[in-house]
C-alpha positions in Angstrom: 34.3 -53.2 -24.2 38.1 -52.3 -23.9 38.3 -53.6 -20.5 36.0 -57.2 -21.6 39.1 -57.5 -24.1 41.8 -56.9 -22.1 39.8 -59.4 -19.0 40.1 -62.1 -22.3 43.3 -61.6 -23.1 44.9 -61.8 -20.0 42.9 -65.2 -19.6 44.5 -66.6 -23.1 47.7 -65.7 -21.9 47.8 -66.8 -18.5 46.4 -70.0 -20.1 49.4 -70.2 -23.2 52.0 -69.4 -19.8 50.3 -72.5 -17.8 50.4 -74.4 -21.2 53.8 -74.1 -21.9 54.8 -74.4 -17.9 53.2 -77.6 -17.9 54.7 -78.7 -21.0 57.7 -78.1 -19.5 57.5 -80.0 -16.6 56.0 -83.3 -18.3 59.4 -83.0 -20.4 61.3 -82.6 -17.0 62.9 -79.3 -17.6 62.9 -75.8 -15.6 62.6 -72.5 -16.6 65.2 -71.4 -15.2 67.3 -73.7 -18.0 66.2 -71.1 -20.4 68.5 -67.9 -18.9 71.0 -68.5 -20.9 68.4 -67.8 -24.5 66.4 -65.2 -22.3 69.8 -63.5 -21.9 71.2 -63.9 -25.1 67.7 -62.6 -26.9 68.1 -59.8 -24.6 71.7 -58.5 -25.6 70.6 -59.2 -29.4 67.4 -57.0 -29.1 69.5 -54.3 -27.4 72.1 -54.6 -30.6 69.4 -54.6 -33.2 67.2 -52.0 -32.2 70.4 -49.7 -31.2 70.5 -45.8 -33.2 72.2 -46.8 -36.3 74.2 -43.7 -35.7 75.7 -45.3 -32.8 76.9 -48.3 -34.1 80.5 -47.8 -35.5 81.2 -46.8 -39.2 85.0 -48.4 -39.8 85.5 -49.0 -43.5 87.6 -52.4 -42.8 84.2 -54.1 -41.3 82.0 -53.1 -44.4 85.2 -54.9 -46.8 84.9 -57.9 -44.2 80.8 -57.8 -44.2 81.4 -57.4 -40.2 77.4 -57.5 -39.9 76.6 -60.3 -41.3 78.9 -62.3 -39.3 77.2 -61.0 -36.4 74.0 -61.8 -37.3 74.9 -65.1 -37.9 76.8 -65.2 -35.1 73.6 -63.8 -32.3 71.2 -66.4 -34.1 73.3 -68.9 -34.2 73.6 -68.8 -30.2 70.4 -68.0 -29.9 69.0 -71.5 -31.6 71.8 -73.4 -29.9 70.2 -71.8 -26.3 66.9 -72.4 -27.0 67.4 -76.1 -27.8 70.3 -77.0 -25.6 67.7 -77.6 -22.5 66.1 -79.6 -24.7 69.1 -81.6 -25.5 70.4 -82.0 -22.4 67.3 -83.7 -20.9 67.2 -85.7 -24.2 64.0 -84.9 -25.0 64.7 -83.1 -28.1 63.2 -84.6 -31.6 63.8 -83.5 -34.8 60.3 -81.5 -35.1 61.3 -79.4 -32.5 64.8 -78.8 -33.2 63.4 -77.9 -36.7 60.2 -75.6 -34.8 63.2 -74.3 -32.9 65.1 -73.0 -36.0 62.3 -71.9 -37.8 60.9 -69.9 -35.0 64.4 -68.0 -34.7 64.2 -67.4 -39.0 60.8 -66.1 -38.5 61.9 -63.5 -35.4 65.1 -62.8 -38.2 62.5 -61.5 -40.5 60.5 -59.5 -37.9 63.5 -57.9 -36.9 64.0 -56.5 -39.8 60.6 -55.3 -40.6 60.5 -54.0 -36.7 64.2 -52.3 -38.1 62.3 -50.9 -41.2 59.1 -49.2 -39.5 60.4 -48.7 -35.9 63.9 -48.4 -35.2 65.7 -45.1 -36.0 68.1 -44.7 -38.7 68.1 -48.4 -39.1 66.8 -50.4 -42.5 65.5 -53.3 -43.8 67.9 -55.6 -45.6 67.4 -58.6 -47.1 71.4 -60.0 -46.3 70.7 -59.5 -42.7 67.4 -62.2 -43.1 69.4 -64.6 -45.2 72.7 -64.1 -42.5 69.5 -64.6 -40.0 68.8 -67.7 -41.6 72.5 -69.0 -42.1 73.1 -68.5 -38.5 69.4 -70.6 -37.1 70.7 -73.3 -39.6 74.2 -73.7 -38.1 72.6 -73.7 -34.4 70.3 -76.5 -35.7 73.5 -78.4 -36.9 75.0 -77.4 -33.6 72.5 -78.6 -31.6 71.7 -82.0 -34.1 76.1 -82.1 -33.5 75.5 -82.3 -29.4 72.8 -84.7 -29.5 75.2 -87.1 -31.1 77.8 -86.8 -28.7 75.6 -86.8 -25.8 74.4 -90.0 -27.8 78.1 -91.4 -28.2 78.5 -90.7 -24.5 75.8 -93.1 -23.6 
């Protein structure tokens, strides 16, 4: 029965992957545009599931709120990466710019659940999903900012 399962699930996926590598190419774009996100996502996971005791405890970042800035910095990138292939090719709409930025809130809010019940000595904190938040908002205006100038270009 396990085995059935696993048979099925590898058939949804390999059909989502063909799905989406199709979609791509009727929009014109390659995979490998998307490095840039891949490698930001993977230098973001790496910071937010460190040891909490291994991140730095220096009282002048706590007065300057040191981590919110930095998780509206890493989601701000990583919105702006996702959707810059998009942008450059001009295929980019509103709806998916905005599937784009909601996407990156809802991994914001898995994170810290994942924080919460996974990582150690980490916690759940509701700043950290509104500086989540903040930060997919500004890489939607970033990204809605570029496909004006692209636009101005033309």
């Amino acid at each position: 029965m396990i085995y059935v399962n696993l048979i099925r699930e590898n058939y949804i996926t390999a059909a989502l992957k063909r799905l989406f590598y199709l979609h791509l190419r009727a929009m014109k774009l390659k995979s490998i545009q998307f490095i840039p996100a891949v490698i930001w996502f993977i230098i973001a996971n790496i910071l937010f599931f460190m040891p909490g005791k291994d991140l730095p405890e220096v009282s002048f970042l706590d007065k300057i709120y040191f981590d919110k800035w930095v998780h509206i910095s890493l989601f701000t990138g990583l919105t702006f990466l996702i959707a810059y292939p998009f942008t450059r090719a001009n295929r980019s709409t509103k709806k998916l710019l905005m599937i784009i930025c909601i996407t990156c809130v809802l991994y914001g809010v898995a994170i810290e659940f994942i924080q919460k019940y996974f990582a150690s000595d980490r916690s759940f904190d509701y700043t950290d999903m509104i500086a989540d938040a903040c930060g997919c908002i500004f890489g939607y205006i970033l990204s809605k900012w570029l496909i004006n100038k692209l636009a101005e270009k033309k």
